[in-house]
C-alpha positions, -999 to 999 in steps of 0.1 A, spaced: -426 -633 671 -398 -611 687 -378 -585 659 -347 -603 656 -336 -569 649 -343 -561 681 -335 -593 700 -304 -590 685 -299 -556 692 -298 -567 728 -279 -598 730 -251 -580 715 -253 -551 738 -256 -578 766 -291 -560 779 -311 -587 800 -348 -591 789 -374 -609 796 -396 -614 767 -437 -616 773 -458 -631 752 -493 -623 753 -528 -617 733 -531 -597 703 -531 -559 711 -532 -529 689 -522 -504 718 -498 -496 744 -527 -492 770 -540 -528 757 -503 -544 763 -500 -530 801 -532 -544 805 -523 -577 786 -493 -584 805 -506 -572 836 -483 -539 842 -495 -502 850 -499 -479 819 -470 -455 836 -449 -478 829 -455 -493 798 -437 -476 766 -452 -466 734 -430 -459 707 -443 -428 684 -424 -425 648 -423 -390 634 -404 -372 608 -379 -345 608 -363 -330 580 -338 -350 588 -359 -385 583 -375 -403 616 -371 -405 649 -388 -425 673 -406 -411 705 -406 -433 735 -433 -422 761 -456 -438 787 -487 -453 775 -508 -433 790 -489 -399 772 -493 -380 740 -464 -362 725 -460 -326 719 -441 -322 687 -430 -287 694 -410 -303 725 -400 -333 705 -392 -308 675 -366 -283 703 -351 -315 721 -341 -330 683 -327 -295 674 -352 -292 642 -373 -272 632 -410 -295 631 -419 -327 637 -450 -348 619 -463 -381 628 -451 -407 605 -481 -419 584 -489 -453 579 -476 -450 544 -446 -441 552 -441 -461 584 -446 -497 562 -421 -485 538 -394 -473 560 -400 -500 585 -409 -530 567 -398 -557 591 -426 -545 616 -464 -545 616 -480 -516 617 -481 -498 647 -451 -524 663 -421 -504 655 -401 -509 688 -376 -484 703 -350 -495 688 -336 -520 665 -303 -531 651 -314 -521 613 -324 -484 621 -302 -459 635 -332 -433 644 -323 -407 667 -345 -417 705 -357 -397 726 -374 -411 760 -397 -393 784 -383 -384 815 -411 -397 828 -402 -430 823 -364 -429 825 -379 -425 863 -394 -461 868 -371 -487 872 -385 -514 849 -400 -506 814 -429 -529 793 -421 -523 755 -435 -541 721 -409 -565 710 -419 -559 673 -451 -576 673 -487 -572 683 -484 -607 704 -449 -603 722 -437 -578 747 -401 -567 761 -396 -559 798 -363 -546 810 -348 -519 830 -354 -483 818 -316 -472 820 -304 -502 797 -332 -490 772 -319 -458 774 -282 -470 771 -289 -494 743 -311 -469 722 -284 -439 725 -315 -422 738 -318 -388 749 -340 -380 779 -363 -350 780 -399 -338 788 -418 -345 758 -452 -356 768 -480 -328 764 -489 -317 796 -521 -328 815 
């Protein structure tokens, strides 16, 4: 089921959604498959701490991060990957590995790839392994407070 913290999130912001469910996946690259969308654009969301607390990393599926860039565009001095210790106890109302963008409960700084502030549409994980979120890219952007840079390793 949907993160009411999310779903919420949205209705107050008055984003349009469309909400997708679909089988059990552990991945972003199993959800675009899943719900029948390209990788590209299909969002993962990547936690990591700052000395400042977390942040969450929004990037295509088919991205990795580079924490140096995340580390510059969040104006600190190192990032780390959450662990998945620390991910169920600061994010409790989501499965491992389903932390969304966004939510109304957590005010982490965002930062989304530029990459896919590009595409017009975005596929996200509502919060679940079993749901996912589709909606435009700039209203994600709008509704997380995001900031858009290039932090996607390069390939």
């Amino acid at each position: 089921m949907a993160a009411p913290a999310l779903t919420d999130a949205l209705v107050r912001r008055g984003v349009a959604y469309e909400l997708i469910p679909h089988r059990h996946t552990e991945t972003a690259a199993a959800e675009a498959r899943a719900v029948g969308v390209s990788a590209h654009m299909t969002a993962k969301t990547v936690v990591v701490r700052t000395d400042d607390g977390f942040a969450r990393v929004v990037v295509p599926a088919s991205c990795r991060i580079d924490p140096a860039r995340v580390a510059r565009v969040l104006g600190v001095g190192a990032v780390a990957l959450a662990s998945e210790a620390e991910l169920a106890g600061a994010y409790p109302a989501f499965p491992l590995g389903a932390v969304p963008p966004f939510d109304a409960l957590d005010p982490d700084p965002v930062v989304v790839d530029r990459r896919l502030a590009r595409v017009g549409t975005v596929v996200f994980g509502a919060g679940s392994h079993e749901e996912a979120i589709e909606m435009r890219t700039a209203d994600l952007v709008a509704a997380a407070d995001a900031l858009v840079a290039d932090v996607c390793e390069r390939q």
